[in-house]
PADOMAR-131196 format. One record per residue (C-alpha): residue in one letter; x negated, z, y negated. Coordinates in steps of 0.5 Angstrom, whole numbers, plus 500, padded with zeros to 3 digits. Example, Ala and Ser with C-alpha at 12.3 -4.5 7.8 and 13.67 -1.06 7.14 Angstrom:
BEGIN
A475516509
S473514502
***
This chain:
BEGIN
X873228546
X866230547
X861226544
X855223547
X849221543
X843215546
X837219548
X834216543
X839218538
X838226541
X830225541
X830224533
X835229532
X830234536
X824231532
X828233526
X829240527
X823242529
X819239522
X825243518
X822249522
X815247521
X817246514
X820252513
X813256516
X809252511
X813254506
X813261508
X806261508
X805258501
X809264498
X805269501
X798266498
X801264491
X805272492
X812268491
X818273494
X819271502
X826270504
X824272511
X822278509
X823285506
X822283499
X822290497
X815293494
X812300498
X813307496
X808309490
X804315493
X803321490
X798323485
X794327489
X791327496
X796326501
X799331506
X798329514
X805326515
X805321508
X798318510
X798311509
X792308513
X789308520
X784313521
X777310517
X770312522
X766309517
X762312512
X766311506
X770314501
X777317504
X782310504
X788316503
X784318495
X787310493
X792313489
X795314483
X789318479
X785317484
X780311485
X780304481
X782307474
X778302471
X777295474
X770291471
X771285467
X764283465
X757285463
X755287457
X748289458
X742292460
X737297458
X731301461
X735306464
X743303464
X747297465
X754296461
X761294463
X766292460
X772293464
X780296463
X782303463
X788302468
X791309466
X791309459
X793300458
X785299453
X779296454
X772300455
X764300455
X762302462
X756305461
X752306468
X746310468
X741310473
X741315479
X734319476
X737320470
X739328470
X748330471
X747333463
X744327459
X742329452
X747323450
X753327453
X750334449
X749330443
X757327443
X759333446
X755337439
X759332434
X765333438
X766340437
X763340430
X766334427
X771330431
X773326426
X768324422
X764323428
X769317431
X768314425
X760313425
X758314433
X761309438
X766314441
X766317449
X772316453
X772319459
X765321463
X765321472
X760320477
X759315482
X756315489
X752309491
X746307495
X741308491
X744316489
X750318484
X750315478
X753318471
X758314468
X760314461
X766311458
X765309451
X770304446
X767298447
X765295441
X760288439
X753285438
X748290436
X746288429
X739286431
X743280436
X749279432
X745275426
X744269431
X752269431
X754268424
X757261423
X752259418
X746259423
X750254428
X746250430
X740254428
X734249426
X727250425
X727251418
X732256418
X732263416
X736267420
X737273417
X743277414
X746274406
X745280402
X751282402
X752284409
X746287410
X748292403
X754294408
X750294413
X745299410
X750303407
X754305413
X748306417
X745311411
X753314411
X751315419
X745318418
X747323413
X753325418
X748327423
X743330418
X747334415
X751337423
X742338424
X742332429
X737327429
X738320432
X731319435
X732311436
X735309429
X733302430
X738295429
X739295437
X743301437
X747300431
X753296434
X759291430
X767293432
X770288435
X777285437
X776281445
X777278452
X773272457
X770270463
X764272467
X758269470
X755272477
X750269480
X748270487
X743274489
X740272495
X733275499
X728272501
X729273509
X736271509
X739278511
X744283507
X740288503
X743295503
X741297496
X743291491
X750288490
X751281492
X751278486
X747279479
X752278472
X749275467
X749279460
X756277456
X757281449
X763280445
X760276440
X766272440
X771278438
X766281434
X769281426
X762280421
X768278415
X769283409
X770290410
X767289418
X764296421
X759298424
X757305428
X752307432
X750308440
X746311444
X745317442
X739318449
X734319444
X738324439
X736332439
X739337435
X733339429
X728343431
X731345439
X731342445
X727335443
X725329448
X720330452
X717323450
X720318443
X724313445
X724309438
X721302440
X713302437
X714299431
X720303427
X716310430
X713314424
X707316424
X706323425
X710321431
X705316433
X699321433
X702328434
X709328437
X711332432
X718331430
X721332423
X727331419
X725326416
X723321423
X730317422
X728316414
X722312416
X725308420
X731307416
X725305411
X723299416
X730297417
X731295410
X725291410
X727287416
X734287415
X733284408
X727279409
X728277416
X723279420
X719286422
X715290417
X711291423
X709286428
X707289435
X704284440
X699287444
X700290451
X703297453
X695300453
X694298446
X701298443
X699305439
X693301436
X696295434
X702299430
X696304427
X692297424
X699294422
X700301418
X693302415
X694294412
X701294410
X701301407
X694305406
X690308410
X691314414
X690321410
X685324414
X690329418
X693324421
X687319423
X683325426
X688324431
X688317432
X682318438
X681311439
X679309432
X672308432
X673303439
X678299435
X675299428
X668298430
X668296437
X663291439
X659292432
X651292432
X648298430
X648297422
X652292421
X659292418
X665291421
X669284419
X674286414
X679282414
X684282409
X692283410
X697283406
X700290403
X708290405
X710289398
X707282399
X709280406
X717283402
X715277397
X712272402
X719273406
X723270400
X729275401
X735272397
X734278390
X733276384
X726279381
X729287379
X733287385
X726286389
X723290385
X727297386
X728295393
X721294394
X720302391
X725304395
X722302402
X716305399
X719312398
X722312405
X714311407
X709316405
X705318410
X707326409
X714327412
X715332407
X716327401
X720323404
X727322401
X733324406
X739321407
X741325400
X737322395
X737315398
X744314397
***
């Protein structure tokens, strides 16, 4: 018996259908977008191509004619071992990433160098010097090289180093430690004693290990000196947008703001330390840089007026380390201009420390305009008075007792004479 349905009946009916259908469709999509398997679809993943390039019957694309990088080479071992998580920081000459190591399952620090910098960096000799020596010392006291590739940009090819990622400097991470949050006026903001003990201790370990394998640092100074770390977190990329409007060809789309890993850095007991950027280092006696890289008010001297290096340049700066790392504030404070910046430590020096022996002030060339400038004939110059290091020590109010003070203060004193030669060495500094 055949069954008829009112043409109303038969219009719901078709009206039904089709939503069925056209709920079917969204739920495809939706699966799509949200990588849900398709069940309308080959759920079976593609083929993984083979790590290297590709003969012409296993291509995988259409013929690309832009100029870009051949599509074919993203492959296993070949492009995006590493996908970039967030930015470090930034220096003069480079920019650092913290990114996955997709290979080998770990965490690095990109560090990208500006494509002016030469192929073969002095920091790459430098590792490459204390990996042949003494690798496994040298993984203890130096940020540890990875792996090394160069990229191809717009603005040229830039060299990439792969370091283990490690934490804030010493300088930064002071500002972090718990006792300072909030930080007040009034505060101090300076390391406990006891940290900054560890401190100095693995930094002076360091230095000996590169003395005693002949290799200066060259830019011994808090800002290279960095905390090991646990990790992972979020990124922050604000756009960059150009005044007319228009796609620039050089610039990325967006600049990231500076993350460290303040927040998955252990400052606890038994926290490590090492140090990084070795661009300024040199072995003792060869191949020294062209220009010192040691920010102004940690630079010895004879480095100032004469460029000379020697084995004790990373002592006075070790001196001045001490200082600020125990008082909480610079032993030299240098304020003035880029033009003036030698002449401003120069004067700090003299007041704090003595006055210049004459082999070292006959190369100081500006002294007579700085000391005496504007002076009329037969005057004398104002002379004002300014404190010696050992009163500024104790003006800081560091947390020693009297002895503690005093031999700290003689031990500084000991890492900054003015004569290269009588100054400790890493040896009897310990």
């Amino acid at each position: 018996m055949q069954l008829s349905y009112p043409i109303i009946l038969q219009f719901k009916l078709i009206q039904v259908v089709l939503h069925l259908l056209q709920t079917f469709k969204t739920f495809q999509l939706t699966a799509l977008e949200q990588g849900m398997p398709n069940i309308a679809m080959d759920t079976s993943p593609p083929p993984t191509p083979p790590s290297r390039a590709p003969e012409d019957d296993e291509r995988r694309f259409k013929t690309i004619t832009s100029p870009c990088e051949w599509v074919e080479d993203y492959h296993p071992c070949g492009y995006h071992p590493y996908r970039v998580i967030r930015k470090l920081g930034e220096g003069s000459y480079s920019t650092v990433w913290l990114a996955r190591d997709q290979r080998n399952n770990r965490y690095v620090a990109l560090k990208i160098l500006v494509a002016e910098i030469s192929a073969s960096t002095t920091e790459l000799r430098i590792l490459h010097h204390i990996a042949q020596v003494a690798p496994v010392e040298g993984a203890r006291y130096i940020k540890e090289l990875l792996d090394k590739f160069e990229h191809r940009g717009p603005n040229g090819t830039h060299k990439c180093l792969a370091f283990e990622p490690m934490g804030p400097s010493v300088n930064a991470m002071v500002e972090e430690l718990p006792q300072f949050k909030p930080c007040k006026w009034e505060m101090k903001v300076r390391y406990p004693p006891q940290m900054a003990k560890a401190i100095l201790k693995q930094s002076l370990e360091a230095l000996a290990f590169l003395h005693g394998n002949d290799i200066a640092h060259g830019d011994f100074q808090p800002g290279n000196m960095l905390f090991a770390r646990n990790m992972e977190t979020r990124l922050i990329s604000p756009p960059c947008a150009k005044v007319d409007g228009k796609e620039d060809k050089w610039a990325p789309r967006y600049l990231c703001v500076a993350q460290p890993l303040a927040p998955f850095t252990y400052c606890g007991e038994g926290f490590k330390i090492k140090f990084s950027d070795m661009g300024g280092g040199h072995v003792f006696f060869t191949d020294p840089p062209a220009k010192p890289v040691t920010p102004c008010g940690l630079r010895a001297p004879e480095l100032v007026l004469t460029g000379a290096l020697y084995k004790t340049l990373d002592i006075w700066s070790f001196g001045c380390l001490i200082f600020e790392l125990v008082t909480g504030q610079p032993l030299f404070c240098i304020s003035g201009s880029d033009d003036f910046e030698d002449d401003d430590y120069l004067l700090d020096l003299t007041a704090q420390l003595g006055a210049l022996p004459d082999e070292l002030f006959q190369h100081w060339k500006t002294s007579s305009t700085v000391l005496s400038g504007g002076v009329a004939e037969g005057e004398e110059p104002l002379m004002l008075e300014m404190a010696s290091m050992e009163d500024m020590f104790d003006q800081a109010g560091p947390d020693l007792d009297e002895e503690e003070a005093r031999k700290l203060k003689a031990l500084i004193r000991r890492m900054l004479p003015y004569d290269p030669a009588k100054r400790l060495t890493c040896g009897n500094s310990a």
